[in-house]
VOVOLUM-615444 format. One record per atom (N, C-alpha, C): residue number from 1; chain; atom name; x, y, z. Coordinates in steps of 0.2 Angstrom, whole numbers. Example, Ala and Ser with C-alpha at 12.3 -4.5 7.8 and 13.67 -1.06 7.14 Angstrom:
BEGIN
{resi->1, chain->A, name->N, X->66, Y->-28, Z->39}
{resi->1, chain->A, name->CA, X->62, Y->-22, Z->39}
{resi->1, chain->A, name->C, X->66, Y->-16, Z->39}
{resi->2, chain->A, name->N, X->64, Y->-11, Z->35}
{resi->2, chain->A, name->CA, X->68, Y->-5, Z->36}
{resi->2, chain->A, name->C, X->64, Y->0, Z->39}
END
This chain:
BEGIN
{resi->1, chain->A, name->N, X->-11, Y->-211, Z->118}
{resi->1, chain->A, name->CA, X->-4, Y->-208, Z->117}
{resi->1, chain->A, name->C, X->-1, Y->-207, Z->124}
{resi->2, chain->A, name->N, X->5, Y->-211, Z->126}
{resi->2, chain->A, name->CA, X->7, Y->-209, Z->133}
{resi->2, chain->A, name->C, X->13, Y->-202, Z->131}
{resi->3, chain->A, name->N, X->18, Y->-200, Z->136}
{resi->3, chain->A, name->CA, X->20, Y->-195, Z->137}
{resi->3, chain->A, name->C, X->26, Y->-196, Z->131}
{resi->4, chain->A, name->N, X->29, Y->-202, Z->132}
{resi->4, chain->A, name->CA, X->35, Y->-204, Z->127}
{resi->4, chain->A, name->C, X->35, Y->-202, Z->120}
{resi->5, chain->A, name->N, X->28, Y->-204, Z->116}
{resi->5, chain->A, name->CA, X->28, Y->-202, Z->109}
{resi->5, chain->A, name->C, X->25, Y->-194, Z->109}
{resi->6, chain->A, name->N, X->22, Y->-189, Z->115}
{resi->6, chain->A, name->CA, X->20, Y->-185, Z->113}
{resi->6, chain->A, name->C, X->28, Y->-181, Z->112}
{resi->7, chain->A, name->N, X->31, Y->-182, Z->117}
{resi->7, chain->A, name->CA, X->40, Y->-178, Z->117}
{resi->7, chain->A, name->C, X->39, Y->-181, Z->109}
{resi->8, chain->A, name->N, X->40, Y->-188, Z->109}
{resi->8, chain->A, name->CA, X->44, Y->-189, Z->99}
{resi->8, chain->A, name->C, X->41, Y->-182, Z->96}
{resi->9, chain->A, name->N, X->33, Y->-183, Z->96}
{resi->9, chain->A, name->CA, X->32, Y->-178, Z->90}
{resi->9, chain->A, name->C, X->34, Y->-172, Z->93}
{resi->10, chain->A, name->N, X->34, Y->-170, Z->98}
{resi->10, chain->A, name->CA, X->36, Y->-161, Z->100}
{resi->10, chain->A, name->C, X->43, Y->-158, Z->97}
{resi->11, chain->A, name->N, X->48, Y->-167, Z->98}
{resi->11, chain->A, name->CA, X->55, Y->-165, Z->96}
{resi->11, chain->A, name->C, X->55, Y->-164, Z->89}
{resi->12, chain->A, name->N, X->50, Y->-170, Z->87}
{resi->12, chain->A, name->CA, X->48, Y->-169, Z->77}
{resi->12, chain->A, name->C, X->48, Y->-163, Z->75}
{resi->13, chain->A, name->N, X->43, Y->-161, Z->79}
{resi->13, chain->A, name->CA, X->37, Y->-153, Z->76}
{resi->13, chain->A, name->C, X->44, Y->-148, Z->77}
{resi->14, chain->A, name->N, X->48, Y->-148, Z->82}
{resi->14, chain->A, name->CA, X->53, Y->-144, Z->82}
{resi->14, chain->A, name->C, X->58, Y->-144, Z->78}
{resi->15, chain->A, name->N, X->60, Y->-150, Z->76}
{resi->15, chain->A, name->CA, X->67, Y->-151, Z->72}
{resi->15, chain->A, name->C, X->64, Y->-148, Z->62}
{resi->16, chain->A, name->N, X->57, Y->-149, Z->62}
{resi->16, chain->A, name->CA, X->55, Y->-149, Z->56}
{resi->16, chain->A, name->C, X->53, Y->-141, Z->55}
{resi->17, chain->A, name->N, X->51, Y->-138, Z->61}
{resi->17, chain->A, name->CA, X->52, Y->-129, Z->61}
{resi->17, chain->A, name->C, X->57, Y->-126, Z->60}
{resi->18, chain->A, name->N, X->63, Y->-130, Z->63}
{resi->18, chain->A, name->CA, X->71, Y->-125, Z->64}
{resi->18, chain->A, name->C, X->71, Y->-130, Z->55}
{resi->19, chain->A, name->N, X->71, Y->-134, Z->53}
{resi->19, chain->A, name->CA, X->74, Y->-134, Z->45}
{resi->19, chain->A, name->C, X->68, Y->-128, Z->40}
{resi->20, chain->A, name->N, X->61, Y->-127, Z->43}
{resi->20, chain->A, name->CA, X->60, Y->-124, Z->36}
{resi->20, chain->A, name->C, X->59, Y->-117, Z->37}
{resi->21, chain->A, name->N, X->61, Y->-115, Z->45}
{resi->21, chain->A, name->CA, X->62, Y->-107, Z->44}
{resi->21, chain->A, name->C, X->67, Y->-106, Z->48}
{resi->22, chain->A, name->N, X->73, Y->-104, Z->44}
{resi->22, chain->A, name->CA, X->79, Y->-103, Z->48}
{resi->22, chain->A, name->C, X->82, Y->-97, Z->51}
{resi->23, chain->A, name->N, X->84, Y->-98, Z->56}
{resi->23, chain->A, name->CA, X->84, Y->-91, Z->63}
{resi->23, chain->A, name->C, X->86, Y->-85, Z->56}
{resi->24, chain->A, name->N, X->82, Y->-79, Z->59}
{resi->24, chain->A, name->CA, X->82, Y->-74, Z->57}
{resi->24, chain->A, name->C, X->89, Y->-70, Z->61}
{resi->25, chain->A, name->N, X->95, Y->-68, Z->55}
{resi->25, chain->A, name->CA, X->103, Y->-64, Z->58}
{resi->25, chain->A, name->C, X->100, Y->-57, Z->59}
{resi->26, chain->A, name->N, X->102, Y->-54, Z->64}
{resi->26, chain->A, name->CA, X->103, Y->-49, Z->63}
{resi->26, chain->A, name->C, X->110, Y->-44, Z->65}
{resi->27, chain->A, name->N, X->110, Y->-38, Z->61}
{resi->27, chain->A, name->CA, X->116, Y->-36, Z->60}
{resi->27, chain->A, name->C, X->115, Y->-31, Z->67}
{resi->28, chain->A, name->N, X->117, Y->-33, Z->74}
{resi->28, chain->A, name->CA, X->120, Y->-27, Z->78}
{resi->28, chain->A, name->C, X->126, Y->-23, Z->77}
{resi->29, chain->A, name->N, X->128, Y->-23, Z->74}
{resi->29, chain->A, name->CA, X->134, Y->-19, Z->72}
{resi->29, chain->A, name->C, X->133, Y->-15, Z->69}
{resi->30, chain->A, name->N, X->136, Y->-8, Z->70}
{resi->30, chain->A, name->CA, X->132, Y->-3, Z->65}
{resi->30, chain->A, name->C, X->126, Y->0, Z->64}
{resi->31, chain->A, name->N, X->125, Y->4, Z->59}
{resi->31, chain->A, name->CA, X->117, Y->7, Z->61}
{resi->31, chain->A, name->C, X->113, Y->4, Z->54}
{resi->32, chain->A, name->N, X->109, Y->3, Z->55}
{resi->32, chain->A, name->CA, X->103, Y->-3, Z->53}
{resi->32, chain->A, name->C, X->99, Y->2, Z->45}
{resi->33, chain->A, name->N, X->99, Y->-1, Z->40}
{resi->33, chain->A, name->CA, X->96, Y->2, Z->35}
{resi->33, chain->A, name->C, X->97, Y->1, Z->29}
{resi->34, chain->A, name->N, X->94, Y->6, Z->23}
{resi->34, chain->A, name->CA, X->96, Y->5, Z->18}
{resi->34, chain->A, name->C, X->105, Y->6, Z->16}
{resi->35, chain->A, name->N, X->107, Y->0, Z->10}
{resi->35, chain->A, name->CA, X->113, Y->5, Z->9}
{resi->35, chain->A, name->C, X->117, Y->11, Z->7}
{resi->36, chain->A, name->N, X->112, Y->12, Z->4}
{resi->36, chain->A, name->CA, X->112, Y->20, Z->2}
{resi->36, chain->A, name->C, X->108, Y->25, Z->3}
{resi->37, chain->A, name->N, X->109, Y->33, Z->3}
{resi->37, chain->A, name->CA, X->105, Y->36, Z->4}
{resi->37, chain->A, name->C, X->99, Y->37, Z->-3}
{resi->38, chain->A, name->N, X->93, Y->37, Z->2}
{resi->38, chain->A, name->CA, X->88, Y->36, Z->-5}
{resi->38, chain->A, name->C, X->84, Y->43, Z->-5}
{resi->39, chain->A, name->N, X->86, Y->47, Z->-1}
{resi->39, chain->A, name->CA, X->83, Y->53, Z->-5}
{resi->39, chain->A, name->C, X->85, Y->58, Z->-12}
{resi->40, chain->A, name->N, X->92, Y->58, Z->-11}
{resi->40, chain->A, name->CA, X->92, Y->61, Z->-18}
{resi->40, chain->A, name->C, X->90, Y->57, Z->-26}
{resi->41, chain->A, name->N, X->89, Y->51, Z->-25}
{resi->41, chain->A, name->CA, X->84, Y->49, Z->-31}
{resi->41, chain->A, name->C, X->76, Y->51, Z->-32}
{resi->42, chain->A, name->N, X->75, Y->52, Z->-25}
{resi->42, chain->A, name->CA, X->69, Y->54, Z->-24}
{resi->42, chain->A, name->C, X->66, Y->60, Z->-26}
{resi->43, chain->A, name->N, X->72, Y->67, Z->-26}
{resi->43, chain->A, name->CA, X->71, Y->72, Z->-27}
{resi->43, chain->A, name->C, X->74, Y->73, Z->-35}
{resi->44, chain->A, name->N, X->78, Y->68, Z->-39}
{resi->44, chain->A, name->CA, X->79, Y->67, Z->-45}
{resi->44, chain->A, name->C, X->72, Y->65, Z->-48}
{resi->45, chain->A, name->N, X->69, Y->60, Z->-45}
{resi->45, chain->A, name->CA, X->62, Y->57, Z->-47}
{resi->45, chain->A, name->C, X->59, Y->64, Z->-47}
{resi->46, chain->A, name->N, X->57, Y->66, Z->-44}
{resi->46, chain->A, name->CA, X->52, Y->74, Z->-43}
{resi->46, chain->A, name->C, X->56, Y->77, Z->-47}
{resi->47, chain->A, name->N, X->60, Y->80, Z->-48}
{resi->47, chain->A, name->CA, X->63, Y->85, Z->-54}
{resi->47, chain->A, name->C, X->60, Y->82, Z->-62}
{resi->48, chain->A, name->N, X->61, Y->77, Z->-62}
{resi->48, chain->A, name->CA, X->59, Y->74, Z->-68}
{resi->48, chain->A, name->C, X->52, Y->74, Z->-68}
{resi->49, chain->A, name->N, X->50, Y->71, Z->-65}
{resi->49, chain->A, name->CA, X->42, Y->71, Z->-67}
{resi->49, chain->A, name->C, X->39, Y->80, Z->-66}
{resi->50, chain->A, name->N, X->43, Y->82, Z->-64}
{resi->50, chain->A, name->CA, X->38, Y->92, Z->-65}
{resi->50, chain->A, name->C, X->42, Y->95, Z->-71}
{resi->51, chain->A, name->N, X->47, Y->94, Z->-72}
{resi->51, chain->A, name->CA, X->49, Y->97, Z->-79}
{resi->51, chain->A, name->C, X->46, Y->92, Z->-83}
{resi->52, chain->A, name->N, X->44, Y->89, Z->-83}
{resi->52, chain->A, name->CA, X->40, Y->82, Z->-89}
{resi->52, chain->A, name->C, X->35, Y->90, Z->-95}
{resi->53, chain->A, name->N, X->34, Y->89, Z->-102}
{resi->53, chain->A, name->CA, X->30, Y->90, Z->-105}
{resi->53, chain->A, name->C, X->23, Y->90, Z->-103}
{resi->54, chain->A, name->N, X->19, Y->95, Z->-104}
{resi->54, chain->A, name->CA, X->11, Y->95, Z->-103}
{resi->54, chain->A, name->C, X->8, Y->89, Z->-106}
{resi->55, chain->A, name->N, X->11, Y->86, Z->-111}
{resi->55, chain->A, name->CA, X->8, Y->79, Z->-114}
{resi->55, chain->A, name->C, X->8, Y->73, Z->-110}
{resi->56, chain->A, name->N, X->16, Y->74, Z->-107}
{resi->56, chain->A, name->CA, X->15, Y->68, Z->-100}
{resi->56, chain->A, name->C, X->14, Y->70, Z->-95}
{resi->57, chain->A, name->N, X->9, Y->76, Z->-93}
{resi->57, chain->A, name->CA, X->7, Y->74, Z->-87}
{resi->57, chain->A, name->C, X->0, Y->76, Z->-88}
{resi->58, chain->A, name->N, X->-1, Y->74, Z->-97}
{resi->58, chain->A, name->CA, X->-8, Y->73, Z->-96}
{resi->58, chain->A, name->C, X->-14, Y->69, Z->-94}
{resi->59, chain->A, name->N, X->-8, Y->62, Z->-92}
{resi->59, chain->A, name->CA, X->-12, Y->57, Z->-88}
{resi->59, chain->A, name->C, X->-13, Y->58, Z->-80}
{resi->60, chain->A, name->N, X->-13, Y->63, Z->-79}
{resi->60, chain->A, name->CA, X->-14, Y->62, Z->-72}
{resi->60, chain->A, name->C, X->-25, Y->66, Z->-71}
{resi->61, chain->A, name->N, X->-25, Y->67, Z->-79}
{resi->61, chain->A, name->CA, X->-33, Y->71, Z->-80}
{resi->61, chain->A, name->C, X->-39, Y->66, Z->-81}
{resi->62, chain->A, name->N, X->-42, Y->70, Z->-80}
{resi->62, chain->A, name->CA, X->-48, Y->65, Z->-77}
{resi->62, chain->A, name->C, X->-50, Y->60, Z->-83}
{resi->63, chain->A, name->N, X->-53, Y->55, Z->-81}
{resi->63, chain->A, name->CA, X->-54, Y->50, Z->-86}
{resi->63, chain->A, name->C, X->-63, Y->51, Z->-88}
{resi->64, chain->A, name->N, X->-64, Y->48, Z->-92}
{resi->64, chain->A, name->CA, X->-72, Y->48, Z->-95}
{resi->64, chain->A, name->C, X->-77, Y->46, Z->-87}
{resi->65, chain->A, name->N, X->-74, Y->42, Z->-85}
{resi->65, chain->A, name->CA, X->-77, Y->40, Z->-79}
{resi->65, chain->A, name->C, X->-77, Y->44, Z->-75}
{resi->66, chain->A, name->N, X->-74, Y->48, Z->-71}
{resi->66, chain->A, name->CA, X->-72, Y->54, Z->-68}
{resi->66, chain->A, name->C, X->-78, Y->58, Z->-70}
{resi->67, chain->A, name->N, X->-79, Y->59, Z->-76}
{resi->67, chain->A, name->CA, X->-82, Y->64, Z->-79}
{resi->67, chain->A, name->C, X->-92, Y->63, Z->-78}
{resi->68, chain->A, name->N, X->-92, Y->56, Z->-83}
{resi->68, chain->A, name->CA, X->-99, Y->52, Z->-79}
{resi->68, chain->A, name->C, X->-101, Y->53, Z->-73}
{resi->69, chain->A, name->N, X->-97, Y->51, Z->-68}
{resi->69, chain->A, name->CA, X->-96, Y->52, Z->-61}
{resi->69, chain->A, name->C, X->-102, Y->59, Z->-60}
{resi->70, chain->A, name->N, X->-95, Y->62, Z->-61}
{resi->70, chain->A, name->CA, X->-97, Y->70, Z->-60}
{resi->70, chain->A, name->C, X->-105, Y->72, Z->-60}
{resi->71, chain->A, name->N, X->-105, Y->69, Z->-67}
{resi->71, chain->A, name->CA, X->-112, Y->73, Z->-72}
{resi->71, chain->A, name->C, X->-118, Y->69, Z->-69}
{resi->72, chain->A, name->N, X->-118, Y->62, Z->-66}
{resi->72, chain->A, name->CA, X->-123, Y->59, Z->-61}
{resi->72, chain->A, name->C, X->-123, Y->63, Z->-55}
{resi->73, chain->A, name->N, X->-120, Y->65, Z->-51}
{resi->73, chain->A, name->CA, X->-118, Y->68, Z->-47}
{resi->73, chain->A, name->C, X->-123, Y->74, Z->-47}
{resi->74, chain->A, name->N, X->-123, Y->78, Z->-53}
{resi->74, chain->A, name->CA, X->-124, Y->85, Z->-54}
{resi->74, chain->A, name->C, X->-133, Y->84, Z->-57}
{resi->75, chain->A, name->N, X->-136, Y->78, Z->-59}
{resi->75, chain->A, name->CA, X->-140, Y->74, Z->-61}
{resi->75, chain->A, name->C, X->-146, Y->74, Z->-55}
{resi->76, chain->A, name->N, X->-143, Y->69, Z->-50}
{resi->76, chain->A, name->CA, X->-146, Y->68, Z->-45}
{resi->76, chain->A, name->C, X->-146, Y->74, Z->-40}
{resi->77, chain->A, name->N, X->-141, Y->81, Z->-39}
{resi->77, chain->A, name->CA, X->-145, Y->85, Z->-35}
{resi->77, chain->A, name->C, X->-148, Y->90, Z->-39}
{resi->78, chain->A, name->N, X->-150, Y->90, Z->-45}
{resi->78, chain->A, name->CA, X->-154, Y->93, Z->-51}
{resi->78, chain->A, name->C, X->-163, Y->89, Z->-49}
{resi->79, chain->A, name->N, X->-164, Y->83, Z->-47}
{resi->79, chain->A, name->CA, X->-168, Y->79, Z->-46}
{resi->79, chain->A, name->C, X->-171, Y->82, Z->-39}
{resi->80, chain->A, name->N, X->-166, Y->77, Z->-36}
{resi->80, chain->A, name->CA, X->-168, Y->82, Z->-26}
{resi->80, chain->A, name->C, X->-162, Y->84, Z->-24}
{resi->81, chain->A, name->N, X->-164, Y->90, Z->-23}
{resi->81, chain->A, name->CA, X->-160, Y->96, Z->-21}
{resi->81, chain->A, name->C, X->-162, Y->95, Z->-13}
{resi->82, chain->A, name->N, X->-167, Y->91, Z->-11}
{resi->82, chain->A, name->CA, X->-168, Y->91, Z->-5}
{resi->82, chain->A, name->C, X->-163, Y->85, Z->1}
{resi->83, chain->A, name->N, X->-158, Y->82, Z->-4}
{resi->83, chain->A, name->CA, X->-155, Y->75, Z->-3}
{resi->83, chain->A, name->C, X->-146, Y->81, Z->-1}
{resi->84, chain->A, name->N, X->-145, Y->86, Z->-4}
{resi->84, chain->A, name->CA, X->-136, Y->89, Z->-5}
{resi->84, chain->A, name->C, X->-138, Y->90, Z->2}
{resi->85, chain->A, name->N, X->-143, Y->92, Z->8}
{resi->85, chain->A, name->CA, X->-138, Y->95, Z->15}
{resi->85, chain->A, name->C, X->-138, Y->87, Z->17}
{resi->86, chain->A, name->N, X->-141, Y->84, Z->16}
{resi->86, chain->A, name->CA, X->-142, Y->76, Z->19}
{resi->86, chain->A, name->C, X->-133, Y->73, Z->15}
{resi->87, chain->A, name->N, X->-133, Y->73, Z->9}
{resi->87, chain->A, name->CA, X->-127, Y->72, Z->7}
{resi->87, chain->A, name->C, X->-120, Y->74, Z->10}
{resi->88, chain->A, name->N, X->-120, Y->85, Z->12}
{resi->88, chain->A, name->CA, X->-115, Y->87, Z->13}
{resi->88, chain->A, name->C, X->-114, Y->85, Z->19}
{resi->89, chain->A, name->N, X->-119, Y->82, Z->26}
{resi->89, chain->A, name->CA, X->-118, Y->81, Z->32}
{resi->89, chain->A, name->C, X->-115, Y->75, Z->32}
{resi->90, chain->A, name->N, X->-115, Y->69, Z->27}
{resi->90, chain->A, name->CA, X->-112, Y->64, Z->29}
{resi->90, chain->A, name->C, X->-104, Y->64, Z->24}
{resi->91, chain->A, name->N, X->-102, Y->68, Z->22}
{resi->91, chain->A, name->CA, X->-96, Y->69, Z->18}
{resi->91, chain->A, name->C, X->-91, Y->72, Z->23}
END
């Protein structure tokens, strides 16, 4: 390959970049951001979900697996109790 066809492909590989990612605009003008303010949705989201019913936020209670968990947990330092300071040091 002399120097002449490696410019072709350089100019290739470059005209075939600029078509499939095209210059990134940015807006200096003005101050940069969302179009709207987004907290007060944020703190409508929160109103809603803490007045929600005790039934809808029962999903947030532990699952059976949670519970499993737990009771293996409560299992094995029933077994060796010699293993909880060894345990609580790496927690």
């Amino acid at each position: 390959m002399n120097a002449h066809d490696e410019d072709d492909q350089e100019a290739r590989l470059k005209k075939l970049l600029h078509e499939a990612l095209p210059p990134v605009e940015y807006d200096t003008g003005g101050e940069a951001g969302p179009e709207r303010d987004l907290w007060p949705a944020m703190l409508l989201r929160l109103d809603s979900e803490s007045a929600a019913p005790a039934s809808a936020r029962r999903r947030y209670a532990w699952a059976w697996f949670d519970g499993a968990l737990a009771a293996v947990l409560v299992g094995l330092a029933a077994l060796f109790p010699a293993a909880i300071p060894l345990a609580l040091y790496y927690l």
